[in-house]
C-alpha positions as CSV (number, residue, x, y, z in Angstrom):
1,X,1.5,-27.9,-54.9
2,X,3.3,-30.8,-55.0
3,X,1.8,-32.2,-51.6
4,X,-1.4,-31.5,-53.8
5,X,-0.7,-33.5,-57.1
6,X,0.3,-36.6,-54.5
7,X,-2.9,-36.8,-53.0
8,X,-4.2,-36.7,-56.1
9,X,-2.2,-39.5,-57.6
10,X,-2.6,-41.5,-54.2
11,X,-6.6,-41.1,-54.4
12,X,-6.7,-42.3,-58.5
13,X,-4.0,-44.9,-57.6
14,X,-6.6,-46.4,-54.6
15,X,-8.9,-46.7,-57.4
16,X,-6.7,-48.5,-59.5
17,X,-5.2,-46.0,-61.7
18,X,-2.1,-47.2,-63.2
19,X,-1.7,-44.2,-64.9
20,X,-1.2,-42.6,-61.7
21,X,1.5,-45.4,-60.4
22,X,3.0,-44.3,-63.7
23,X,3.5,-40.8,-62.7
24,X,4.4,-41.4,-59.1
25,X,7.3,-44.1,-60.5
26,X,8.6,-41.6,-63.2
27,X,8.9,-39.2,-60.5
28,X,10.3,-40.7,-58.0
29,X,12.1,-43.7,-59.4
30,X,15.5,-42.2,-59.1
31,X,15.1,-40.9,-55.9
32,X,14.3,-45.3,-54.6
33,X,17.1,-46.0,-56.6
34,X,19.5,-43.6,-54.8
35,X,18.4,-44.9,-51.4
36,X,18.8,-48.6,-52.4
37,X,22.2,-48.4,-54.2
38,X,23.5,-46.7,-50.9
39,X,23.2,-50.2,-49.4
40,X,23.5,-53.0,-52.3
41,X,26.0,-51.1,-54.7
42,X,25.0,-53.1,-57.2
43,X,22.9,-51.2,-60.2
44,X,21.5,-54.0,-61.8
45,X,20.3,-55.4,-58.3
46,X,19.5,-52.0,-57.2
47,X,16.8,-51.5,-60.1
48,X,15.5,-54.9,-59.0
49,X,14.6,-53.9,-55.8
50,X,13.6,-50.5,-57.0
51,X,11.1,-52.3,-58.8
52,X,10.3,-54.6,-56.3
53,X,9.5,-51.3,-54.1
54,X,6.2,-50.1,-56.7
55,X,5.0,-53.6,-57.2
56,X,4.6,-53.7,-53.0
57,X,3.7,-49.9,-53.6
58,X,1.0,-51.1,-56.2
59,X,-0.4,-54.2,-54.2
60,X,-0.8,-52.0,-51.2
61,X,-2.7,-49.5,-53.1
62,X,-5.6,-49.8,-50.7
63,X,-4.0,-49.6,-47.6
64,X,-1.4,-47.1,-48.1
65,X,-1.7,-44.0,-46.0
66,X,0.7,-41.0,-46.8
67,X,0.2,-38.3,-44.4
68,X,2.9,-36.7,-44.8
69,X,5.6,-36.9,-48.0
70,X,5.2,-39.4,-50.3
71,X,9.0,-39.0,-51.4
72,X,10.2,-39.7,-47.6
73,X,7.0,-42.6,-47.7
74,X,8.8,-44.0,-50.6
75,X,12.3,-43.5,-49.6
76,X,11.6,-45.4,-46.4
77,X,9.9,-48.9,-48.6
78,X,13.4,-48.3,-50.5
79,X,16.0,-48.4,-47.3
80,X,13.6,-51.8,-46.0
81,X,13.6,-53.1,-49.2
82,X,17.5,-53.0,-49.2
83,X,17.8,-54.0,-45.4
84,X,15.4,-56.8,-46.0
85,X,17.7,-58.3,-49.0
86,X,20.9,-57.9,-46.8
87,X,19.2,-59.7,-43.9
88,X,18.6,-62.9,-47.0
89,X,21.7,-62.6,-48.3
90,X,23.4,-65.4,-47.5
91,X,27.1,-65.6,-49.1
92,X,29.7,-63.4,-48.4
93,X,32.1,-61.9,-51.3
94,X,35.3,-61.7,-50.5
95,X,36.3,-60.1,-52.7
96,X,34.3,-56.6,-51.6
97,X,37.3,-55.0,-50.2
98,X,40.4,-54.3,-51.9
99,X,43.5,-56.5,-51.7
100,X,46.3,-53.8,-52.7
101,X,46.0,-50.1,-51.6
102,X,46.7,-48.1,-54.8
103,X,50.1,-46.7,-55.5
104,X,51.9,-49.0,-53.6
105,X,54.1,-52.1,-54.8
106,X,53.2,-55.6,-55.2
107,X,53.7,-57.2,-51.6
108,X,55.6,-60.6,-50.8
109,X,53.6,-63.3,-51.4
110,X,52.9,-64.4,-47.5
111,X,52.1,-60.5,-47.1
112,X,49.6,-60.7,-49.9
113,X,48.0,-63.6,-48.4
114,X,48.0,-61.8,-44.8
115,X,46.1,-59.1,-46.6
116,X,43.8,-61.1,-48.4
117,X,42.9,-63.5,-45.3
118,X,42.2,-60.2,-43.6
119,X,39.8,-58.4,-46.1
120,X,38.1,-61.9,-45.8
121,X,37.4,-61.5,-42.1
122,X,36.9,-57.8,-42.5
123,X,34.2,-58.4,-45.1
124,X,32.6,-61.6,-43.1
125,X,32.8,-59.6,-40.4
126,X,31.0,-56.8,-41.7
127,X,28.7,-59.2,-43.6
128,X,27.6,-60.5,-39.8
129,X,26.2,-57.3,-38.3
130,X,22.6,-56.9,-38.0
131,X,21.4,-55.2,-41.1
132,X,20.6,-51.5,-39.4
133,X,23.9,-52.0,-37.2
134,X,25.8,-52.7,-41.0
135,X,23.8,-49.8,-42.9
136,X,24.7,-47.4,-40.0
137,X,28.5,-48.6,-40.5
138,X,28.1,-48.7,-44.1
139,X,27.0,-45.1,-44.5
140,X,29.3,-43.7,-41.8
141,X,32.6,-45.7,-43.0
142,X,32.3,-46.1,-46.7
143,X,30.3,-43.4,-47.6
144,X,31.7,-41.1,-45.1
145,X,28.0,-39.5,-43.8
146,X,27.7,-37.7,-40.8
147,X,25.4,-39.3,-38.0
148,X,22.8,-36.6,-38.6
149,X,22.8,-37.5,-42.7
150,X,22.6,-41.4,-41.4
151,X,19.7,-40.3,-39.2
152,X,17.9,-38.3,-42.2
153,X,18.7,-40.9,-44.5
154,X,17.4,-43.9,-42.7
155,X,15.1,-41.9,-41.1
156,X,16.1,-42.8,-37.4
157,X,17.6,-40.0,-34.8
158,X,20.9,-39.6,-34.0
159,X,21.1,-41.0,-30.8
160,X,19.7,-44.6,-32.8
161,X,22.7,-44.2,-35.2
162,X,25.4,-43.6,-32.2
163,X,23.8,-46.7,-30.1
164,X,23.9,-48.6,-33.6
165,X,28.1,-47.2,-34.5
166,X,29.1,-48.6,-31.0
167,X,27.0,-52.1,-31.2
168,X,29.0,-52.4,-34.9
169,X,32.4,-51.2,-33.5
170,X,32.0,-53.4,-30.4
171,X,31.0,-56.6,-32.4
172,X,34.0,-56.2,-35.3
173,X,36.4,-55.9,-32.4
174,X,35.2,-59.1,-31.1
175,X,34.9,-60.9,-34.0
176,X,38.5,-59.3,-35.4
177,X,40.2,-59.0,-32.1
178,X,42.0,-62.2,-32.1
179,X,43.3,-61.5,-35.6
180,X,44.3,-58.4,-34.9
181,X,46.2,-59.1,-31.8
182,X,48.3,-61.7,-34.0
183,X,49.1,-59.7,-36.6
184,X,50.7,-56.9,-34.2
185,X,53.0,-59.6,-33.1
């Protein structure tokens, strides 16, 4: 049934239907969010690029070709959307990753600055992986996803998300490893 009504809306929306484009962005408008907030965490920016997602949807009208679920179709322009921002993104925050660990007592100051000069390389670090290589870490180490929830998610197989874990855990320890061997000492 539902298959049904999105053919439907995909045949009147070919034909310039905005009536249809309304129907297909009430219904799945939360759904693009979700998938875009799971890279950006940001909800303002993540409705921008939600919306960004049915004006390409909109302007492609003619071309699109849903053979299968227009959900997953949709879900997929959401995760490149959000990959295709990170890639522009230029500056880093460094501010991302938190300074003190809760419940614990206000360090020395040199300590504090350790800390701080770390989550700065941590997040610079992060920052430099290739975007798939930094969603795949993203999902599995702050969201705490399973590889075969990564896979579904970003719609890639399991083995793509292990090759892409060990690329991102390879290229932090280079890019940390000197730091990380001076602060053991």
């Amino acid at each position: 049934m539902k298959d049904t009504l999105h053919q439907d809306w995909l045949g009147q929306l070919r034909s310039g239907d905005r009536t249809a484009l309304r129907a297909i962005f009430d219904q799945q408008y939360e759904p693009v969010c979700k998938a875009i907030f799971r890279f950006v965490q940001d909800p303002g920016l993540t409705e921008d690029l939600a919306q960004e997602v049915f004006v390409r949807f909109w302007e492609k009208r003619e071309q699109i070709n849903v053979d299968s679920n227009l959900t997953a179709y949709l879900r997929r322009m959401a995760v490149n959307e959000a990959l295709a921002y990170l890639r522009k993104k230029t500056r880093f925050k460094a501010d991302e990753l938190p300074i003190h660990l809760p419940g614990h007592h206000a360090a020395p100051a040199d300590e504090q600055l350790a800390t701080q000069e770390l989550s700065i390389r941590i997040t610079a670090a992060i920052s430099s992986l290739p975007p798939r290589c930094r969603a795949v870490f993203q999902l599995s180490r702050f969201e705490d996803k399973t590889y075969q929830e990564i896979a579904d998610t970003l719609e890639i197989s399991v083995k793509t998300v292990e090759n892409q874990m060990g690329k991102a855990l390879r290229i932090l320890r280079e890019k940390l490893g000197d730091y990380l061997t001076m602060l053991l000492f």
